[in-house]
C-alpha positions in Angstrom: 7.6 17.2 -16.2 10.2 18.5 -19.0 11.2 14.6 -18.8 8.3 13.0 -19.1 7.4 15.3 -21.9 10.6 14.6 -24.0 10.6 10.8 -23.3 6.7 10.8 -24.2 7.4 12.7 -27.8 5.1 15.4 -26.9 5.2 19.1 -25.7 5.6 19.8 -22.0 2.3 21.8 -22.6 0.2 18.5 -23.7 2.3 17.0 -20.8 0.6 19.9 -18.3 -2.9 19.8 -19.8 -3.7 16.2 -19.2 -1.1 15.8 -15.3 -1.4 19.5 -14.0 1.0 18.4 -11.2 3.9 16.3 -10.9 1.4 14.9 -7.8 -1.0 13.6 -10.3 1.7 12.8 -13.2 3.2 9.8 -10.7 0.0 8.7 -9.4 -1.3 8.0 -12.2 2.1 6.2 -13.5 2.0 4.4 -10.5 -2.1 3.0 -10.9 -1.6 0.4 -13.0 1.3 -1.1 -11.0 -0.6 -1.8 -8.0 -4.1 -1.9 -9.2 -4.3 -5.3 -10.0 -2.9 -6.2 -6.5 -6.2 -3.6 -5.1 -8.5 -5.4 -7.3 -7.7 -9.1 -6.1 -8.1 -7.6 -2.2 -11.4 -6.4 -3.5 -12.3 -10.0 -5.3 -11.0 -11.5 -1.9 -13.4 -9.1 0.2 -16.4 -10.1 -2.1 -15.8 -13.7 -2.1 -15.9 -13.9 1.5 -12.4 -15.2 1.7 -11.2 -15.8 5.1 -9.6 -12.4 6.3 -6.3 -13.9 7.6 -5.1 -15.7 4.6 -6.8 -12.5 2.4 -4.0 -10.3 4.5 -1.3 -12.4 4.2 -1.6 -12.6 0.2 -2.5 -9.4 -0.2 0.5 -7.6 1.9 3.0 -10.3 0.1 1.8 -9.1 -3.4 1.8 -5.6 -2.3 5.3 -6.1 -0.9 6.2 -8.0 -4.1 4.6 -5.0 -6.6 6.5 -2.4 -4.6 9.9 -4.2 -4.7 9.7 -4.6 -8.2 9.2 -0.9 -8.9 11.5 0.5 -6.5 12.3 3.5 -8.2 8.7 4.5 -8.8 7.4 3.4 -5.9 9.9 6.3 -4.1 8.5 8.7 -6.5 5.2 7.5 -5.2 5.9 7.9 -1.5 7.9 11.4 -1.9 4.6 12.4 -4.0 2.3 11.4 -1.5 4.0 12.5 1.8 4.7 16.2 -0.4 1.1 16.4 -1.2 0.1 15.9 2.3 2.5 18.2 3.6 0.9 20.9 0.7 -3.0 19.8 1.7 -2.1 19.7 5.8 -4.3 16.9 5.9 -6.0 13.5 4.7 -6.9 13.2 1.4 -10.4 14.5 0.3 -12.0 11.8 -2.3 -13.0 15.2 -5.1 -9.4 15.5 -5.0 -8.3 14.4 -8.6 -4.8 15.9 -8.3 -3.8 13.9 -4.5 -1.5 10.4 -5.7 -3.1 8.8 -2.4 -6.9 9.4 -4.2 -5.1 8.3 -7.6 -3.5 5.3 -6.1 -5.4 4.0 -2.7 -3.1 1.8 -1.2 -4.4 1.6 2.0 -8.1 0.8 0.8 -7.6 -2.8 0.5 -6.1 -3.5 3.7 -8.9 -1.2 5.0 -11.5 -3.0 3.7 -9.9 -6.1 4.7 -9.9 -5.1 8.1 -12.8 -3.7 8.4 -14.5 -6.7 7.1 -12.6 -9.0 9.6 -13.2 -6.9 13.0 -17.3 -6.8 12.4 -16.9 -10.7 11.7 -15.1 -10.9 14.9 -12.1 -12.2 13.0 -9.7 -9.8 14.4 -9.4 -7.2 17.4 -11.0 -3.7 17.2 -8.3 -2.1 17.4 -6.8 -0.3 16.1 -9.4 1.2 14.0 -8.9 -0.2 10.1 -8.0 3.2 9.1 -5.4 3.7 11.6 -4.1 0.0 10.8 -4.0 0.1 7.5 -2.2 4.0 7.3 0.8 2.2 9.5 1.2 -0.5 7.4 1.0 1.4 4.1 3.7 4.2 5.1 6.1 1.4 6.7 5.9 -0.8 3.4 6.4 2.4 1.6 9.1 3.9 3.8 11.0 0.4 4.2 10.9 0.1 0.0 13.0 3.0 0.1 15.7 2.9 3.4 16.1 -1.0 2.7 17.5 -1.3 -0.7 18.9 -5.2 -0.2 16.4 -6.4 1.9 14.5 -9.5 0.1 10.7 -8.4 -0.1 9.1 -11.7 1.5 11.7 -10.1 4.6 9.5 -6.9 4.7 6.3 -8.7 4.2 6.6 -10.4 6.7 8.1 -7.9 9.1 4.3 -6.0 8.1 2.2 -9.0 8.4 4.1 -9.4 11.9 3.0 -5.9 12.9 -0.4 -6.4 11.3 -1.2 -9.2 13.3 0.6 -8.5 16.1 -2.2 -5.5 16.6 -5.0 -7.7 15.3 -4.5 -10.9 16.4 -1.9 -11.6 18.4 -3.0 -15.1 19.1 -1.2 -16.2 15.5 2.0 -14.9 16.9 1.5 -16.6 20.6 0.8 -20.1 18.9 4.0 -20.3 16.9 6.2 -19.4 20.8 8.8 -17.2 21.6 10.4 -18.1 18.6 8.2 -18.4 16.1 7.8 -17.0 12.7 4.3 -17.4 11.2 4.3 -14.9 8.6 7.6 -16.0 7.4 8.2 -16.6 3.7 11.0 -17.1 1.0 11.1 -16.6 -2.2 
């Protein structure tokens, strides 16, 4: 917090009174990286966009956002996985402090999801929130432990998974060696 104090020009005290934890001080560093990527998914959702091709942009931008901001997007994923460890638990929407409230990664994929199982679009299970937790902590985990891995690599490593689960048809069509998801940049 000292840091971010000095770097800001202002007292670690201001510094405390508006981020009370270093939980809170990262998420909301990290918002505006990915909210524009969250508020497209949400566009997407509302548009009636077809689930599949929604998915596949929205875990390539995701993938893109959290390559480009490696460094904070570790910060992100120690805060997170610290707070949860701290709360014993998922997070609780009052909670203003927890960086998975402050930055809801896995709410667009959710929604996504959830949208495309009630249309029939994609398998019931797993349940969206389940889905969507796996995907988000892989993408998050592999931003960190892969360092020289190209970004459309992971994404499509996720959409793989993701599909694999959900509809498992898209990987079936494109035979034993096929690679529908894959991407380069």
């Amino acid at each position: 917090m000292e840091d971010v104090a000095a770097a800001a020009g202002v007292s670690t005290a201001t510094a405390y009174n508006h981020f009370p934890t270093k939980h809170a001080l990262i998420g909301h560093v990290y918002a505006p990286l990915v909210g524009p990527v969250l508020a497209q998914a949400a566009i997407d959702l509302d548009q009636g966009r077809p689930v599949v091709d929604a998915l596949i942009d929205h875990i390539g931008a995701l993938t893109r956002v959290c390559w480009r901001y490696r460094a904070l997007t570790a910060a992100f994923c120690a805060a997170a996985q610290d707070y949860t460890i701290r709360v014993g638990g998922p997070p609780r929407p009052d909670d203003e402090q927890d960086p998975r409230i402050l930055v809801p990664l896995t709410s667009a994929i959710h929604g996504l999801v959830t949208y495309g199982q009630l249309a029939g679009a994609l398998h019931a299970y797993p349940p969206a929130t389940e889905i969507s937790g796996f995907i988000i902590n892989l993408l998050l985990i592999r931003s960190i432990n892969r360092p020289h891995e190209p970004h459309e690599q992971a994404a499509e490593l996720l959409l793989t998974m993701l599909f694999g689960a959900l509809r498992p048809e898209l990987l079936v069509a494109g035979g034993a060696a096929g690679r529908p998801f894959r991407r380069t940049g």
